[in-house]
C-alpha positions, 0 to 999 in steps of 0.5 A: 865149205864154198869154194874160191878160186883166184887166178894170177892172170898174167902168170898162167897166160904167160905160161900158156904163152910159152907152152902152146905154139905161136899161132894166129887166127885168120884175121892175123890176131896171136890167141895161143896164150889165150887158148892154152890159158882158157884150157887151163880155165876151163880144168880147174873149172871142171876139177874145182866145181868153185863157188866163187872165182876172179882173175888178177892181173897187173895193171899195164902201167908200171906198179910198184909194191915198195915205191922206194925200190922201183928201180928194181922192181922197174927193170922187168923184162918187157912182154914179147909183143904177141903175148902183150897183145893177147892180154886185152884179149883174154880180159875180153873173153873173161868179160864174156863169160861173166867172170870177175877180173881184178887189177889195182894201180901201184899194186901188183897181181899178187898183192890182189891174191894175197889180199883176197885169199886172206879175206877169202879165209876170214870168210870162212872159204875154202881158197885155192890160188892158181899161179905159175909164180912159187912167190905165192907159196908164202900164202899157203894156210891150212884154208888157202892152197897154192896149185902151179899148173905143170905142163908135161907131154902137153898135158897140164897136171896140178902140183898143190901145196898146203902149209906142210907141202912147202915145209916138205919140199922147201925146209921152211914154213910158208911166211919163212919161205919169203925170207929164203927168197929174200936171201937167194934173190929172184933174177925173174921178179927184180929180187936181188938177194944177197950176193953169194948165198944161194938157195942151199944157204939160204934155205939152211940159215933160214930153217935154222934162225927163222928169219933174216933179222934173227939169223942177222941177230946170231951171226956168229953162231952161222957156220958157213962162213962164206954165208955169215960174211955176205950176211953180215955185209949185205944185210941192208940188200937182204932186207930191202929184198925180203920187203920186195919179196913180201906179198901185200895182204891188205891192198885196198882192193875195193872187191869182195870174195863172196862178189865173185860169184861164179855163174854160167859161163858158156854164154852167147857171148862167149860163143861167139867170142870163141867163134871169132877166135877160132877154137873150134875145139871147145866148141862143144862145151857150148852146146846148150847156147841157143843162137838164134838167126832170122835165116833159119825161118827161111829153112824149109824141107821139100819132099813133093815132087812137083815142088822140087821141079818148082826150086829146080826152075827157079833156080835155073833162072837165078843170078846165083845159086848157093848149093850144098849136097848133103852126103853119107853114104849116098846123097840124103838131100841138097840144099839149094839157096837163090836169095836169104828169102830163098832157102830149100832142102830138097829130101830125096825120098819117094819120087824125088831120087837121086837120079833125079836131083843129079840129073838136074844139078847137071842140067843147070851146070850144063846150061850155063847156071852160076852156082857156088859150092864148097870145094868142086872137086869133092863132089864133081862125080855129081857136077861131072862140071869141067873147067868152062863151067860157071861153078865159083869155089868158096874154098879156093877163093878164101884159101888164096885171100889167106893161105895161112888158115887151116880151114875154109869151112862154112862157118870160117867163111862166114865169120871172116867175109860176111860178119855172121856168126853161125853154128859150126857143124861141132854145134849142129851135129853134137856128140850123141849121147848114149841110146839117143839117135845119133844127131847126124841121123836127126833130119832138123840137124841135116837140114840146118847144117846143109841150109847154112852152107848153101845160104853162105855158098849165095852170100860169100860170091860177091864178097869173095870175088871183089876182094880178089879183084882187090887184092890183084890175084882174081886172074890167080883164081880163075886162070890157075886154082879153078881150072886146076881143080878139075885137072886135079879131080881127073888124076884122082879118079884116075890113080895109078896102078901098084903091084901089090905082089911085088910090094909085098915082096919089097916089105918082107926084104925089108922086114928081114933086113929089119930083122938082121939088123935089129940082131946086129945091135942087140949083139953089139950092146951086150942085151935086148932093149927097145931100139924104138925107145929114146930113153933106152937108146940114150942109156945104151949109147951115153952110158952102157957105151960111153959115146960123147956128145950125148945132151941130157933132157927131162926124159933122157939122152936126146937120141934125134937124127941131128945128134946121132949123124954127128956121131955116125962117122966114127961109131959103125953102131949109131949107123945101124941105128941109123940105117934100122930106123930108116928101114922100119918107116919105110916098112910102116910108111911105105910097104905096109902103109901104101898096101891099104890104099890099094883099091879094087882096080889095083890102082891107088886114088889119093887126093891132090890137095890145093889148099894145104900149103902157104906158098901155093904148092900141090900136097898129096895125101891118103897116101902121100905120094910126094914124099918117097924116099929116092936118094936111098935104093931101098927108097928108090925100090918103093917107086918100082911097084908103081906102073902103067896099065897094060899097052901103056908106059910112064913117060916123067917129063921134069922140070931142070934147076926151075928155081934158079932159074926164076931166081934168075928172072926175078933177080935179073942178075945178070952173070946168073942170066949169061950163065944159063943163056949160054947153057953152061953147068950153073954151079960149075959157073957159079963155082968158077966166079965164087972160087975165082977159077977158070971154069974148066979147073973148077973140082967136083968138090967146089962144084958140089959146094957151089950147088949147095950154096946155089940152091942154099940161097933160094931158101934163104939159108944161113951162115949156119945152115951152110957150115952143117951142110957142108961140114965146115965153119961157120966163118968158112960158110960165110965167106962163100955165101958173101962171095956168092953174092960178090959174084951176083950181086942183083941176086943179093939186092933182089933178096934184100928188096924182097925182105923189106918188100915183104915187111912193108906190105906183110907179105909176098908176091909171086910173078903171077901175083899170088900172096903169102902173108908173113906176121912172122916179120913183126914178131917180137921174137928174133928166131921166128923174125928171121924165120919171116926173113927167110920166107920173105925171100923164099916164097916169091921163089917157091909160089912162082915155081908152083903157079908155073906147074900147075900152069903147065898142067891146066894145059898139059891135061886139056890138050890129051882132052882136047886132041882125044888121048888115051893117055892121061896124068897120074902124078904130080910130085914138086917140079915133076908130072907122070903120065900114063903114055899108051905106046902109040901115043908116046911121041904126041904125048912127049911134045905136048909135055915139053912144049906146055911145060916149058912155054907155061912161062916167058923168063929171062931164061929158057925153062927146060924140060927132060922127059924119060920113059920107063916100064915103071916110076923108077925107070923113068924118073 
């Protein structure tokens, strides 16, 4: 029997909506609820197989089942802004694919449904209605199937009634189940039932009497009394909500099943559709879609000798050179672009070698050549560039017009700065089917993939550069992200050395302590049981052990670090718990993870990253460096296996309170400036005016409170936020952020005007002019609103604080080069820079370290800079 599906399409695409996380693409555009609705499409497309399939959805405009009770039905809860926003979308993409989506004035989605489903049935159809809305259960028949998509640890799972399921589960037939609604009421869909019967009551009166007029008609034989008078008294509201409750099953709807068919899907389209919208992920499932290119024409493959000398020299003469370097292993080719006309592949074989090909490439970079890459530092071993090479960086250059993206790739850059849609490397290189050569192997493929990123790398300069200049932050570029990559690439090739011995020593203390402890807890809860296991923790501790507080959710006790330190004061036991997992992410994360990084010259090389964060921050990774625990001594153990190289020590030169103080200059507050010009402790002087004392009475309390409250304040923290911090209330916690803000009074103005700066223009600007976009401003939702508030005040703060290091570190690595030392950065962890020192350079090195440092801005305030050395990064730091 053919197959149709039908699809209430506001329905699923709000349930996409709430169970995929709020995200945009990179033109600022919400398409979550579009990406969880076309994963659940695309499911049901692959599990059903159907014949034929439509998607309803409710008109924009107000519809009414039952005109005479529109007030009801007219008091719906509106669609939050980044889901309404999203719908015209998703019919978009529908259209795209072909598929036929259905929508009637003055009805709703589900009179739609119910209307075709029946027709769908009288055609002799197999019919399965998908819907997040159990009002369609009434719809249920022995021919048409009512499936609710379920979405549990982010998987979407099917639950599927027939006739006999709704029986089962509800105690009632599918028509009758229309009327236990009618008599619980529907809060969600504007049904208001009948006061004081609930769903037990309403399902009982119901399997017993059939339907509201019955059960109306044989009252008295209701036993419940409390049912039987609500009935009796409401039962005019009892069948105005079994009307509203009753799904229209002939709506004139002017579609039928059998037009609905269901075609190819994965049209171009609908590529391209999907391109726009950035789901690289189902990419794949488009695979056999053609696109065709006039570019690819210009493609050609150069394996002759003298015509790689030929591309060489005309390259050398170009205005621009788009160049791609095409790696696995050792270089297969380059790709090589001068013009659209102009775009060669130069295969290394025969006498073309890679000695050759980098040898040119160097010569051109020498010589002055502008060529445009994708990410230097990836590739500057081959380049051996430095930062007064004419090399443009496509990556850097897109990450700082929008720092919210995740990836710069390519085809990203094409789509959002050139209005080309080309094929993705997903697209290109296809998963390999098996005993087929793998597509990664398949010269066409490399030379298609490595002609379209050097084409965009030629194209994507001009645009690139003049929306910089437009935008106000080309300086940004050039005098801070592109020198900066080479510095960056110089501390990775660099790494810094690790006692592997010693950090196997530390990661078998900690396995015994793991061991001792994990004992302790077995002993105190009377058994074994998975300490990792939330689930058997939460029963160990809310119900074996009786603890308070414990929150019951879908899979068990909540057991999250927030509920067991509320906890930890007054129970020893949740502190070992504590304290056991504590140690076993420092075993996993840190002893045995920072093991497998260690190369052969005893020294870890991980990777500076200048295009991960939103607010301009350096992040590291593989491993990640930054992130060491240093308030614990088993955390601070971890930094004592890092050292220098024989004849050299650490000096860390670290930056003092460097945001408050740009909060100062920023502000121009004038008490937070004297504060600090007279080289006062800044929370004690802030403690002194918020608790209205002379400073020299000031408690250790009140100044640990005022240090809370001082660094709390650049991160925009709330009433709330403040009393966890602190331990007090809320009205406590209020008080003391309103009398800091009596106290400095520009810092409150400067935090307001960065809010409303930041909400008319939609994002924010550091001193040096880098922009962090805020959509979360206009959201419709008030947490993520404040969340954008939040970083509104935040990120001028943060951004600025990152711009001054990394400034401080462009000048820092080019004077050790420029004076010809030895020593060189190792690190860069937040408002911290480690160098390796060598002993006889540990003067000149320290100078240069606190002058660069602290002349890498002019503010209000001096920037201050302390230095230590040590034999390895604990002691020093």
């Amino acid at each position: 029997m053919e197959k149709f599906v039908l699809i209430d399409g506001h329905s699923i695409l709000n349930r996409a909506f709430y169970g995929v996380p709020v995200f945009t693409n990179s033109e600022g555009t919400y398409t979550n609820a579009v990406f969880g609705f076309l994963n659940i499409l695309f499911k049901l497309i692959d599990e059903e197989q159907p014949d034929y399939l439509a998607v309803a959805f409710d008109v924009h405009q107000p519809t009414f089942r039952h005109e005479m009770y529109k007030e009801y039905k007219g008091t719906r809860k509106p669609m939050m802004p980044e889901l309404r926003e999203q719908v015209p979308l998703i019919k978009e993409v529908l259209h795209t694919m072909n598929i036929t989506t259905v929508e009637l004035p003055g009805y709703e989605a589900d009179d739609v449904i119910g209307t075709l489903s029946k027709r769908g049935e009288k055609d002799g159809l197999d019919v399965y209605v998908y819907s997040g809305d159990r009002d369609l259960l009434q719809l249920a028949s022995e021919n048409i199937m009512i499936c609710i998509p379920k979405t549990k640890k982010s998987q979407t799972t099917v639950e599927r009634y027939k006739p006999e399921d709704v029986k089962e589960l509800y105690k009632v037939t599918p028509v009758e189940f229309i009327d236990v609604k009618a008599l619980m009421g529907d809060s969600s869909d504007n049904i208001p039932g009948v006061p004081g019967i609930g769903e037990k009551g309403a399902t009982a009166i119901i399997s017993q009497f059939g339907s509201i007029e019955n059960a109306f008609e044989h009252a008295e034989e209701i036993t419940n009394t409390r049912n039987k008078n609500a009935l009796l008294e409401h039962y005019d509201m009892a069948q105005m909500s079994k009307t509203l409750a009753t799904i229209n099953i002939d709506s004139p709807v002017t579609v039928s099943p059998k037009e609905c068919v269901l075609g190819d899907i994965y049209t171009d389209n609908a590529l391209q559709m999907l391109k726009r919208l950035e789901f690289k992920s189902m990419l794949n499932r488009f695979e056999n879609v053609s696109v065709s290119n006039d570019f690819e024409k210009n493609f050609e493959v150069i394996r002759d000798y003298t015509e790689c000398n030929t591309v060489f020299n005309e390259a050398s003469s170009a205005d621009n050179i788009g160049l791609y370097i095409y790696i696995q292993d050792h270089i297969k080719g380059i790709a090589i672009c001068c013009g659209d006309d102009y775009i060669k592949y130069i295969s290394i074989e025969g006498f073309i070698t890679e000695e050759l090909v980098i040898s040119e490439l160097r010569k051109l970079i020498k010589n002055g050549a502008e060529i445009t890459v994708n990410n230097i530092k990836s590739n500057n071993s081959i380049y051996n560039a430095d930062r007064n090479s004419h090399i443009f960086d496509v990556e850097i250059a897109a990450y700082l017009l929008n720092p919210l993206q995740n990836t710069y790739d390519y085809d990203d850059i094409a789509r959002n700065y050139l209005g080309m849609t080309i094929p993705s490397y997903a697209e290109i290189f296809p998963k390999t089917k098996k005993g087929e050569t793998p597509s990664t192997e398949i010269e066409e493929n490399i030379v298609k993939y490595s002609c379209y990123n050097a084409l965009v790398m030629y194209k994507a300069r001009e645009v690139l550069e003049k929306e910089l200049k437009e935008q106000g932050m080309i300086d940004v570029y050039k005098n801070i992200e592109l020198p900066l990559t080479y510095a960056l690439y110089d501390m990775e090739q660099a790494g810094i050395m690790v006692q592997a011995d010693r950090l196997k020593i530390y990661g078998d203390k900690l396995q015994k302590n793991i061991e001792i402890l994990e004992q302790e807890i077995y002993d105190e809860a009377k058994h074994p049981f998975n300490i990792n296991s939330p689930k058997q923790l939460g029963e160990i501790l809310f119900v074996e052990m009786g603890l308070p507080g414990g929150k019951k959710t879908k899979t068990g006790y909540s057991t999250s670090a927030s509920v067991l330190e509320k906890l930890e004061p007054e129970y020893p036991f949740v502190s070992k718990i504590l304290e056991y997992r504590q140690l076993t992410k420092l075993k996993s994360t840190y002893a045995d993870g920072l093991a497998t990084y260690i190369g052969e010259d005893s020294r870890i090389h991980g990777k500076f990253n200048q295009t991960i964060t939103a607010t301009g921050r350096i992040s590291s990774t593989e491993p990640n460096l930054q992130n060491i625990p240093v308030r614990m001594a088993l955390g601070r153990e971890i930094r004592k296996v890092f050292v220098p190289k024989e004849e050299c020590v650490f000096l860390d030169a670290d930056y003092s309170q460097i945001e408050l103080r740009i909060l100062a200059h920023m502000s121009d507050d004038e008490n937070l400036i004297t504060a600090y010009k007279e080289s006062k402790d800044i929370h004690a002087a802030t403690a002194s005016l918020v608790f209205k004392v002379p400073i020299e009475e000031v408690t250790k309390e009140q100044r640990s409170n005022a240090k809370a409250v001082n660094f709390g304040i650049v991160y925009g923290i709330s009433s709330f936020g403040l009393s966890q911090d602190l331990s007090i209330s809320k009205k406590e916690a209020e008080k003391y952020i309103n009398e800091y803000f009596e106290s400095y009074p520009g810092i409150k103005q400067y935090l307001d005007n960065s809010v409303n700066d930041a909400k008319t223009k939609g994002y924010s600007v550091t001193l040096f002019g880098r922009r962090r976009p805020i959509p979360e401003l206009n959201s419709g939702n008030f947490m993520q609103r404040q969340f954008g508030e939040r970083v509104a005040m935040n990120s001028p703060i943060q951004g600025t604080a990152a711009d001054i290091m990394k400034i401080a570190m462009i000048n820092v690595a080019e004077e050790l080069k420029t004076k010809k030392l030895k020593s060189q950065i190792v690190l860069q962890v937040h408002d911290e820079l480690l160098v390796e020192t060598y002993n006889d350079e540990i003067d000149t090195v320290k100078d240069i370290l606190v002058r660069n440092m602290e002349e890498a801005a002019k503010l209000h305030v001096k920037l201050e800079v302390e230095v230590k050395e040590g034999s390895n990064w604990d002691e020093a730091h």
